[in-house]
NUZA-685285 format. One line per field, with one value per atom (N, C-alpha, C): residue number from 1; atom name; x, y, z. Coordinates in nm, 4 decimals. Atoms other than C-alpha are relative to their C-alpha. Layout:
# residues N
pos NUM;...
site CA;...
c1 X;...
c2 Y;...
c3 Z;...
//
This chain:
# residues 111
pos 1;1;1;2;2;2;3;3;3;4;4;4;5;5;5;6;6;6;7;7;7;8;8;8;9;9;9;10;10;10;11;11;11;12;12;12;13;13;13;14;14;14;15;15;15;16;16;16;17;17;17;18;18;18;19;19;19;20;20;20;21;21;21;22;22;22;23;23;23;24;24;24;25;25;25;26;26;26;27;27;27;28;28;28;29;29;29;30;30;30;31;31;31;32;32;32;33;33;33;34;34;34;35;35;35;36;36;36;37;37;37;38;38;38;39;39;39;40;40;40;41;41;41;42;42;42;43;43;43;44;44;44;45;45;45;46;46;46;47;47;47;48;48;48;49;49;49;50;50;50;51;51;51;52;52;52;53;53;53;54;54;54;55;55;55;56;56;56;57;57;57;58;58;58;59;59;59;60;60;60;61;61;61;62;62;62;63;63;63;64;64;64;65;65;65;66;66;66;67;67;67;68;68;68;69;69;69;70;70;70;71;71;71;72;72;72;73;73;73;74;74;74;75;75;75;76;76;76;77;77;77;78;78;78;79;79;79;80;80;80;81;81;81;82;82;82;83;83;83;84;84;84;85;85;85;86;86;86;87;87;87;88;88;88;89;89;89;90;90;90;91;91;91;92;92;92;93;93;93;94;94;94;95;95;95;96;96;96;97;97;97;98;98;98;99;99;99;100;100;100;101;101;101;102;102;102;103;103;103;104;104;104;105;105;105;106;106;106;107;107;107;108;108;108;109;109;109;110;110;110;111;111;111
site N;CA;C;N;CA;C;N;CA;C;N;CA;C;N;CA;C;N;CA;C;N;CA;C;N;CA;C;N;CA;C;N;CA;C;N;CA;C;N;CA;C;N;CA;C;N;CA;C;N;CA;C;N;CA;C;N;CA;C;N;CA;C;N;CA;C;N;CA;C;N;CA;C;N;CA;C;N;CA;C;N;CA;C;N;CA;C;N;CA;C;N;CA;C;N;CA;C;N;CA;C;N;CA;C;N;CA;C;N;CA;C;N;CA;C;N;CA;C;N;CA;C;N;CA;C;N;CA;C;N;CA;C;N;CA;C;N;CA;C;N;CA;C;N;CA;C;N;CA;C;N;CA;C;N;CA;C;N;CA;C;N;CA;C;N;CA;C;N;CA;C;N;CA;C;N;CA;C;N;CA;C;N;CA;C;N;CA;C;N;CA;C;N;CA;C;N;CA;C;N;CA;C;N;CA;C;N;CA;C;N;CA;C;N;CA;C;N;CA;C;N;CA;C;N;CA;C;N;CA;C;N;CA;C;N;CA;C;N;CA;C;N;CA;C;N;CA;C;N;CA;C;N;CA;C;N;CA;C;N;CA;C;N;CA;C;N;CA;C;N;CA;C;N;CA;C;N;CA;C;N;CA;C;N;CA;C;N;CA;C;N;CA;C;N;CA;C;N;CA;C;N;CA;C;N;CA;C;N;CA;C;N;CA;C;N;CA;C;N;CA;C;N;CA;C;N;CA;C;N;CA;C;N;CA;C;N;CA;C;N;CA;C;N;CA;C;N;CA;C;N;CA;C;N;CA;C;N;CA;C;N;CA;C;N;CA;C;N;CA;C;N;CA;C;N;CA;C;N;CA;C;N;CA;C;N;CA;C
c1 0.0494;-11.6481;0.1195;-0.1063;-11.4270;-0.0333;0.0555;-11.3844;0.1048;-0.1003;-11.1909;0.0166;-0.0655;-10.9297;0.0098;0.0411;-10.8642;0.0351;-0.0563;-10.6856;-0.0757;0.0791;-10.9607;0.0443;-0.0491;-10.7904;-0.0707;0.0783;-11.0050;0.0925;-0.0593;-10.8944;0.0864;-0.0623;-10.7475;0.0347;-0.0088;-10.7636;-0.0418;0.0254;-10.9147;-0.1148;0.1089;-11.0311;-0.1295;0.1287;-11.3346;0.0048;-0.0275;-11.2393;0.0610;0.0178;-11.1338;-0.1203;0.1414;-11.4447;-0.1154;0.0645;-11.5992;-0.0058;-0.0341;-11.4429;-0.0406;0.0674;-11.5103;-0.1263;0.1744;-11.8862;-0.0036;0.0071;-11.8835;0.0475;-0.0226;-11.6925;-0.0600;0.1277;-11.9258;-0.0864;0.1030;-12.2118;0.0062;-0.0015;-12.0755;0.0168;-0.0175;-11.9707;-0.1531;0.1693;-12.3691;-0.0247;0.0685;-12.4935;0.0295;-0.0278;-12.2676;-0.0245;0.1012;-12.3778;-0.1712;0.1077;-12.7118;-0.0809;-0.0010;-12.6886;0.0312;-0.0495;-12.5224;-0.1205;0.0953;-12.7941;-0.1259;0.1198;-13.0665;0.0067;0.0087;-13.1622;0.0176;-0.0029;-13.1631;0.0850;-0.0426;-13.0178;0.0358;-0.0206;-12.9586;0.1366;-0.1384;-12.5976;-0.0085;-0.0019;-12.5029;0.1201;-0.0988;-12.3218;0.1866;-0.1528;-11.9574;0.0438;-0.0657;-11.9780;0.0260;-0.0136;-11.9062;-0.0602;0.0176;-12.1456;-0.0603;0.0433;-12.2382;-0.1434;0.1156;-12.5405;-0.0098;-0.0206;-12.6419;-0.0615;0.0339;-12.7052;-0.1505;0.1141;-13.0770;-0.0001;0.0287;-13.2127;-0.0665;0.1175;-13.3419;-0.1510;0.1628;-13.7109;-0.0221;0.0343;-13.8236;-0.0697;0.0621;-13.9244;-0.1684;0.1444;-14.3295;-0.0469;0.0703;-14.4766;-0.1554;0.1289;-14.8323;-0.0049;0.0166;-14.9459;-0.1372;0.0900;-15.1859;-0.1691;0.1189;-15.4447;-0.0486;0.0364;-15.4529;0.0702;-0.0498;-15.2366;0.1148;-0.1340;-14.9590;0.0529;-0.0697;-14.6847;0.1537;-0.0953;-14.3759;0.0996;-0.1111;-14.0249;-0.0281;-0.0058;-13.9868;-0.0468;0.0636;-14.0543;-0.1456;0.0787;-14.3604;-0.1460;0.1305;-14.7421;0.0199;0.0918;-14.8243;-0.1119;0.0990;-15.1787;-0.0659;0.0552;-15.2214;0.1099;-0.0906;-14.8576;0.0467;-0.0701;-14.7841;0.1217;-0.1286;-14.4232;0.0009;0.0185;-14.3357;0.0269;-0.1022;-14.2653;0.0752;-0.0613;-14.0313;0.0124;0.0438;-13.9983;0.0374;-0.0570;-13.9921;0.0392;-0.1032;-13.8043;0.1152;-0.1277;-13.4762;0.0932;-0.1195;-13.1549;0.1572;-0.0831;-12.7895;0.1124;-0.0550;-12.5291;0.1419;-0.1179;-12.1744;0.1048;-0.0664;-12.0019;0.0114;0.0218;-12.1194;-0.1227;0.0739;-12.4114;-0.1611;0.1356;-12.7249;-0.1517;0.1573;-13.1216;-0.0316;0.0719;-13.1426;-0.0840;0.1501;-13.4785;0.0256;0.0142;-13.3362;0.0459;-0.0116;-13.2711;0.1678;-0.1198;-12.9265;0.0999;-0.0355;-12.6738;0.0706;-0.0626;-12.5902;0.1222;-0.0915;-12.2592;0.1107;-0.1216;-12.1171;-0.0728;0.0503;-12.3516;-0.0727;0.0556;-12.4224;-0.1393;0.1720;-12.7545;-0.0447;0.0925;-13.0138;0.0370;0.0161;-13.0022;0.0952
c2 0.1273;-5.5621;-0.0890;0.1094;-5.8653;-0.1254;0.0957;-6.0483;-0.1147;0.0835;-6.3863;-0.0236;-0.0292;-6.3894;-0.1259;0.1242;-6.6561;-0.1152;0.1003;-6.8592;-0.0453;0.0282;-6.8731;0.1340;-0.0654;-6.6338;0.1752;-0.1220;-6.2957;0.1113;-0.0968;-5.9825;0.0266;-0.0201;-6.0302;0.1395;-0.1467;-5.6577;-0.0339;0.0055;-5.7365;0.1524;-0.1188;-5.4463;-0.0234;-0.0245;-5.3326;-0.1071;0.0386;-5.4609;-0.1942;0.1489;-5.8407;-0.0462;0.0323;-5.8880;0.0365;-0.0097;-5.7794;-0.1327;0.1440;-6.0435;-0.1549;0.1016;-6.3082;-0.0267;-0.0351;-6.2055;-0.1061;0.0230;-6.2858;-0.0965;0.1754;-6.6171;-0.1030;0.0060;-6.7042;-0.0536;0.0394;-6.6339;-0.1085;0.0712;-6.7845;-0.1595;0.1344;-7.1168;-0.0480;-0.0038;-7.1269;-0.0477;0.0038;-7.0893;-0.0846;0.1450;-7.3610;-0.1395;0.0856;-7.5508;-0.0661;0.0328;-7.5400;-0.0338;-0.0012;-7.5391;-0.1604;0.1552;-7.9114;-0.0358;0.1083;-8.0249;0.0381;0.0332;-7.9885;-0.0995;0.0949;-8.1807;0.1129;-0.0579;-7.8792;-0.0401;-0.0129;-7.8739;0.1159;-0.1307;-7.4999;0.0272;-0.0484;-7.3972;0.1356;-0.1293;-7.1396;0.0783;-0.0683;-6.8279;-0.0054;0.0222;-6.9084;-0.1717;0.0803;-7.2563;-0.0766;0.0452;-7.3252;-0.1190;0.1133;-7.5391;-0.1173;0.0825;-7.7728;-0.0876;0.0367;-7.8984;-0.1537;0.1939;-8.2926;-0.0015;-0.0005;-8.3889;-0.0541;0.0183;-8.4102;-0.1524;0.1244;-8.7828;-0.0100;0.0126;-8.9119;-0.0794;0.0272;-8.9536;-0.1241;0.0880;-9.2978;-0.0090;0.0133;-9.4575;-0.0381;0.0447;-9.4871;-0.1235;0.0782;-9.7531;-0.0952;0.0321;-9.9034;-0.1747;0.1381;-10.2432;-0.0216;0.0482;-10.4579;0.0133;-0.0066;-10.3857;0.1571;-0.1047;-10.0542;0.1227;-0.1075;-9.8922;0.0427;-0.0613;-9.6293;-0.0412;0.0553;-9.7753;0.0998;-0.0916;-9.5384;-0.1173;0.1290;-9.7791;-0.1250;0.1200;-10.0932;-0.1471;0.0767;-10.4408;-0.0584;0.0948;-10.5491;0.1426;-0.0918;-10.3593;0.0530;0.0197;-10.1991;-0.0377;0.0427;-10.2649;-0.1496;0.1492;-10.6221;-0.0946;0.0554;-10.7398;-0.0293;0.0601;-10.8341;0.0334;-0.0098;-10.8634;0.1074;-0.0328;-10.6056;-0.0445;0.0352;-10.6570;0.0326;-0.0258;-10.6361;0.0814;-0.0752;-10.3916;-0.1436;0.1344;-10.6550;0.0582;-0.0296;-10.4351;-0.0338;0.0256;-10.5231;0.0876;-0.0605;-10.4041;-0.0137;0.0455;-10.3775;0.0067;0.0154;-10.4445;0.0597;-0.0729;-10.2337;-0.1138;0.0940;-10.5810;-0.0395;0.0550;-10.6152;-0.0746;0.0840;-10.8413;0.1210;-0.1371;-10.6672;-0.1004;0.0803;-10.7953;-0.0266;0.0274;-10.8826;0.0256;-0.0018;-10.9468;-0.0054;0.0510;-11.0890;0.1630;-0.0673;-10.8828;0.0321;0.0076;-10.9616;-0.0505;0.0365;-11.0310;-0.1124;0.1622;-11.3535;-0.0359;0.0827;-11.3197;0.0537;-0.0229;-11.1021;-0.0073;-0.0388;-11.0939;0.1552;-0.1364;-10.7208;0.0424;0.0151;-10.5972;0.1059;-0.0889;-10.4009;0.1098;-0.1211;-10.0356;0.0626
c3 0.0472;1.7648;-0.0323;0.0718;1.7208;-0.0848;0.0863;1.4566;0.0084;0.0175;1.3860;-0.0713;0.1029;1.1871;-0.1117;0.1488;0.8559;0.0762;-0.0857;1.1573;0.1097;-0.1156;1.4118;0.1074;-0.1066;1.6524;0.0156;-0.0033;1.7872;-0.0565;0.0140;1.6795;-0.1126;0.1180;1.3334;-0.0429;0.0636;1.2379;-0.1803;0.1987;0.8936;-0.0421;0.0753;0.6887;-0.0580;0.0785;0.5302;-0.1096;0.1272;0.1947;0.0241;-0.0352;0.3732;0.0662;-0.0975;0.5485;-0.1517;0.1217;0.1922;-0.1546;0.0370;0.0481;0.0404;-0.1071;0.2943;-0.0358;0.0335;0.2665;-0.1394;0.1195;-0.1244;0.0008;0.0083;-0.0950;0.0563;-0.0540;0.1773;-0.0759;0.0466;-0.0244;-0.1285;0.1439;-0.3391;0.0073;-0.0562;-0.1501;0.0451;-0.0228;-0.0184;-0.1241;0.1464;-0.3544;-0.0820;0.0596;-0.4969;0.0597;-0.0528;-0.2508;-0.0100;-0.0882;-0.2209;-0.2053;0.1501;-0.6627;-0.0561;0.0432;-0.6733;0.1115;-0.0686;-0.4170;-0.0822;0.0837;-0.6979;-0.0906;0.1103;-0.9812;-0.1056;0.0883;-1.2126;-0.1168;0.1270;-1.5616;-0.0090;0.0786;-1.5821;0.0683;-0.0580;-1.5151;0.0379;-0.0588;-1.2835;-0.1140;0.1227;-1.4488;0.0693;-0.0072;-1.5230;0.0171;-0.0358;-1.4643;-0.1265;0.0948;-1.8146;-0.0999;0.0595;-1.9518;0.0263;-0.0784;-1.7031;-0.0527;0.0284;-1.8704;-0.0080;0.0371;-1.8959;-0.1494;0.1617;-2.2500;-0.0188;0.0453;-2.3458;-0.0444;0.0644;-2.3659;-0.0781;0.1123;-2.6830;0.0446;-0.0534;-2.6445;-0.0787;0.0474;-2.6886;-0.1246;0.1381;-3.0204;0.0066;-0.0260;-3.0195;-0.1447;0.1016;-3.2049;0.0533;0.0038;-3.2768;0.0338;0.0294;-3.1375;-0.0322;0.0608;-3.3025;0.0999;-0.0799;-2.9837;0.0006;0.0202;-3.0966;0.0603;-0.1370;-2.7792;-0.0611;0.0763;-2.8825;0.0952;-0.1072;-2.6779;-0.0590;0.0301;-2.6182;0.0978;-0.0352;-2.5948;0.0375;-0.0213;-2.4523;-0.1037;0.1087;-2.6005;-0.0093;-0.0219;-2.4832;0.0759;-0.1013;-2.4686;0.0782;-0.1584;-2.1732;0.0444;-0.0288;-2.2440;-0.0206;0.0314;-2.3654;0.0482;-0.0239;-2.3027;-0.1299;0.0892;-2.6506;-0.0951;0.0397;-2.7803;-0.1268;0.1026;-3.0127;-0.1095;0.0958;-3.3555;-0.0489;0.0395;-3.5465;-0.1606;0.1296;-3.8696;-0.1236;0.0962;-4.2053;-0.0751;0.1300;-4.4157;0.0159;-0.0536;-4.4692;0.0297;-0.0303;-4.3532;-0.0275;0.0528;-4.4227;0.0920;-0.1025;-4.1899;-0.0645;-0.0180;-4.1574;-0.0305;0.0277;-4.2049;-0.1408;0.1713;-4.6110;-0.0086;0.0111;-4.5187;-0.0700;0.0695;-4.7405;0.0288;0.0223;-4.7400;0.1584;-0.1455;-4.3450;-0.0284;-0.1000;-4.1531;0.1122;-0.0814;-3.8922;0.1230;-0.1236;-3.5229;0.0232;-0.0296;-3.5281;-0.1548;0.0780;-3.8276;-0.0222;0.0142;-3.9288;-0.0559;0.0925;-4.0919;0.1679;-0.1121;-3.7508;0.1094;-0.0937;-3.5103;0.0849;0.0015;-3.5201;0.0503;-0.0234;-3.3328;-0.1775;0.0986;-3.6153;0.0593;0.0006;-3.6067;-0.0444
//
């Protein structure tokens, strides 16, 4: 049987134990292959970690038409704008008592 060698050329003379090798890099090159063409999340073993970081799950809040609406600003079922919370807030700049969306002494968004 001939085999070809790491250079292309017939007749390499490769042992048992290189052709064993081969095999296993082979398969392991496959498998990393065919491992990055998913969408998965689960890391293969050894690849240290690989994981994507869990997104935070949208904030749900109640509009006035009754519909639980998960993120965005605006219904899905009636369309209407959300509101806004009226407690106040205190901004990282010194500014204390906000209502507003944005801070009026720096411009800072809420949250």
């Amino acid at each position: 049987m001939q085999y070809f060698g790491l250079v292309g050329t017939p007749d390499a003379n490769l042992s048992p134990e290189d052709m064993q090798k081969m095999a296993t890099m082979g398969a392991a090159i496959n498998f990393m292959g065919s491992y990055m063409n998913t969408d998965s999340n689960i890391p293969a073993a050894g690849m240290g970690g690989m994981m994507q970081p869990a997104a935070a799950a949208p904030e749900e809040w109640v509009c006035e038409c009754g519909c639980r609406c998960t993120g965005g600003s605006f219904c899905t079922n009636c369309g209407t704008k959300r509101p806004m919370p009226d407690t106040p807030w205190n901004c990282t700049c010194g500014m204390t008592g906000l209502t507003t969306k944005y801070c009026t002494n720096c411009g800072k968004k809420r949250g």
